[in-house]
C-alpha positions in Angstrom: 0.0 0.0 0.0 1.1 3.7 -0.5 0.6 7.1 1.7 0.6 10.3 0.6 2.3 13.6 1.9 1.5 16.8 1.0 1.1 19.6 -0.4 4.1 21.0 0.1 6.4 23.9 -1.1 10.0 23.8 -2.0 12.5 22.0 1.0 8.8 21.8 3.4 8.4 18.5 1.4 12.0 17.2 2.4 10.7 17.8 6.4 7.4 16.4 5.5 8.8 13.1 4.3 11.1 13.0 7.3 8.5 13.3 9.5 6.1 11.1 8.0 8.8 8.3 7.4 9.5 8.5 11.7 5.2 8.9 12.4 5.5 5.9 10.1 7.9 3.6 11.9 6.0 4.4 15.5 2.9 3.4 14.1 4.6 -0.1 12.8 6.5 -0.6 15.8 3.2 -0.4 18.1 1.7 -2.6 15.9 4.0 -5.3 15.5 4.4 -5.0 11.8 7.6 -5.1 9.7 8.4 -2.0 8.1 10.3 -1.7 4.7 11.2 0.9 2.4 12.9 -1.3 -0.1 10.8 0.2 -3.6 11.1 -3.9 -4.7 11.6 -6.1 -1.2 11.0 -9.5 -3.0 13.2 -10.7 -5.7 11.7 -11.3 -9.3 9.7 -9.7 -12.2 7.8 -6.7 -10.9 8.3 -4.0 -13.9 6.4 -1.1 -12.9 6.4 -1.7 -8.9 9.3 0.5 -8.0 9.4 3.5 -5.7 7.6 6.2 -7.7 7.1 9.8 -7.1 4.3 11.9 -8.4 4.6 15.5 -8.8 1.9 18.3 -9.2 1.2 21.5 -10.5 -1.8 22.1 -9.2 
């Protein structure tokens, strides 16, 4: 699954990353859940399932 952080302006979205990624990790750790942020944790064939970043305009 994916989250989403934002909007953000110019080096705000670097902090809001940070932050999110260490909210993140709490919220796994008090719930027993392993937590990766390998973009492809299981070896194979998974074209298109890499990290990704979207970007908007608007």
């Amino acid at each position: 699954w994916e989250y989403q952080v934002g909007p953000s302006v110019g080096i705000e979205a670097g902090d809001h990353i940070w932050c999110s990624r260490y909210i993140l990790e709490r919220i796994t750790e008090q719930a027993g859940v392993v937590l990766t942020l390998d973009p492809k944790p299981i070896d194979g064939d998974w074209n298109g399932a890499g990290c990704h970043t979207n970007y908007s305009t608007k």
